[in-house]
C-alpha positions in Angstrom: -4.7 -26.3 -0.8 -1.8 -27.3 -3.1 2.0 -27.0 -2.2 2.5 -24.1 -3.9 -0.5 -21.9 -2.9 0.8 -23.3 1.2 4.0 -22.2 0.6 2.6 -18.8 -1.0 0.3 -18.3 1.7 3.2 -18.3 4.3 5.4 -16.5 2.3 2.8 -13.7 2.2 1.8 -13.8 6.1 4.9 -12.7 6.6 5.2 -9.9 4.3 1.8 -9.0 5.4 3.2 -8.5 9.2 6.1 -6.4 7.9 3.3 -4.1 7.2 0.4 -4.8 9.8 3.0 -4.4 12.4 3.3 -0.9 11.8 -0.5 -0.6 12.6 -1.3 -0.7 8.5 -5.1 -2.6 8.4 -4.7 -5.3 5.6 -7.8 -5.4 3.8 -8.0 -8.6 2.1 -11.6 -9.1 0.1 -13.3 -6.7 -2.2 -15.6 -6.5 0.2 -13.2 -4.7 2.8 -11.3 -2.4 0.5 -15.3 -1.1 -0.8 -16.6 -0.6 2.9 -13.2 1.1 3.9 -13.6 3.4 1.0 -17.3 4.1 1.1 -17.1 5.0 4.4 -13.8 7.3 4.7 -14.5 10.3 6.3 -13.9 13.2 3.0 -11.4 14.8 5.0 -9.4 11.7 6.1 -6.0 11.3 4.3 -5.3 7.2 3.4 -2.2 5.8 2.7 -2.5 2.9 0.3 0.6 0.0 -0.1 0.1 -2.1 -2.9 2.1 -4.9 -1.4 3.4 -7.7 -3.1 6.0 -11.0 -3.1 8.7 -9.4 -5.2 12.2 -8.3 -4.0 11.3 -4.7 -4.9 9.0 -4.8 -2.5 10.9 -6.8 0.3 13.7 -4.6 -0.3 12.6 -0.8 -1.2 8.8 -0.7 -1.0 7.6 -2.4 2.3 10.9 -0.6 4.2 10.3 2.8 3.2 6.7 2.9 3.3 7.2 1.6 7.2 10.2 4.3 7.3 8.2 7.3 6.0 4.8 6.7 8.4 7.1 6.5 11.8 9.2 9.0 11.4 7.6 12.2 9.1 5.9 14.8 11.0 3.0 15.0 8.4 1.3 11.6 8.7 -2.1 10.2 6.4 -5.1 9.9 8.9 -5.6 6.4 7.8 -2.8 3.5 6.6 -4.0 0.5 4.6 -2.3 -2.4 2.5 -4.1 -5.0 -0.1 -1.4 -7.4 -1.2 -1.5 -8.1 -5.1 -1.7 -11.7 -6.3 -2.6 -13.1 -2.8 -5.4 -11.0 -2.2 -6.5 -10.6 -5.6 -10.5 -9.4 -5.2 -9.3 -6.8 -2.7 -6.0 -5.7 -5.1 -9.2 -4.8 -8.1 -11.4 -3.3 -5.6 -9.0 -1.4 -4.4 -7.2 -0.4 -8.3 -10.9 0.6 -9.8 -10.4 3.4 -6.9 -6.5 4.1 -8.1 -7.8 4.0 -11.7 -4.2 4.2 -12.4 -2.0 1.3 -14.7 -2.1 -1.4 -12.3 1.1 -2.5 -11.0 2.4 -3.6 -7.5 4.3 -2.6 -5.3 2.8 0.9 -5.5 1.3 3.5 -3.5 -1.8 5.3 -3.7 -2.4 8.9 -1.2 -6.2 9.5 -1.1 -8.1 12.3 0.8 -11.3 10.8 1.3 -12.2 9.1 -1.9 -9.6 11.3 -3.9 -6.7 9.8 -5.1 -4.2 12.6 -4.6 -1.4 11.0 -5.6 -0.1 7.3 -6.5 3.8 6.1 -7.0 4.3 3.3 -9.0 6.2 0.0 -9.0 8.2 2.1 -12.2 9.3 4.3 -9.5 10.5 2.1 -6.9 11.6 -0.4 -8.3 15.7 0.1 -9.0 15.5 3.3 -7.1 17.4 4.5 -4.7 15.7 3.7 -1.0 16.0 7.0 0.2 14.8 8.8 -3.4 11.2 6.5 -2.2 11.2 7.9 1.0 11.5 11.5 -0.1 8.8 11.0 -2.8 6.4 9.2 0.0 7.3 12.2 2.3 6.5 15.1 -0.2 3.0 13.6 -1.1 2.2 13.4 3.2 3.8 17.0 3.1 1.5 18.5 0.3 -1.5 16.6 1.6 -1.8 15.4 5.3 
């Protein structure tokens, strides 16, 4: 391993546990992402964090995602997290399910295999924290 994919590696372990912490399951080959999603139960509710290194994410997307799952009433059955350009076979497995514009940070709200509603890095990043957490809270509302 080179200097920069070790320093990468910690980096991201770290922004990993800001999520897995919170009792989000980091999926982290393709191979994960497709048994998690093959096997959902169809009336199970998943929330998906694209997670990544940038400061959008450190700063608004990690934090409210975290925010949002402790403390609304309506919570997803299920919360999971692939982490884009560290985990990259798990970040496509998991997008060819989105089958939205890829970006990252973002969030995806599936019931069973459905993708019921997806947020993305366009409307995080530069937004107000609290403007995230009420759009994270209304998709849990309308579909947990």
């Amino acid at each position: 391993m080179n200097a920069y994919d070790a320093y990468m590696n910690e980096l991201s372990t770290q922004m990993r546990s800001e999520l897995t912490e919170h009792d989000f399951e980091s999926l982290e080959s393709a191979e994960a992402v497709s048994n998690y999603m093959n096997n959902v139960a169809a009336d199970d509710t998943t929330f998906v964090v694209i997670n990544s290194t940038c400061g959008c994410a450190a700063g608004l997307a990690r934090p409210a995602a975290v925010t949002v799952v402790e403390q609304n009433d309506k919570k997803p059955s299920n919360k999971v997290t692939v982490f884009a350009g560290q985990d990259k076979e798990a970040t496509e497995e998991m997008r060819s399910f989105i089958q939205q514009v890829p970006s990252s940070p973002s969030y995806a709200l599936f019931k069973g295999q459905e993708l019921k509603h997806f947020i993305p890095r366009e409307h995080i990043e530069g937004r107000d924290i609290q403007d995230i957490c009420m759009d994270i809270k209304d998709a849990f509302d309308e579909y947990c």
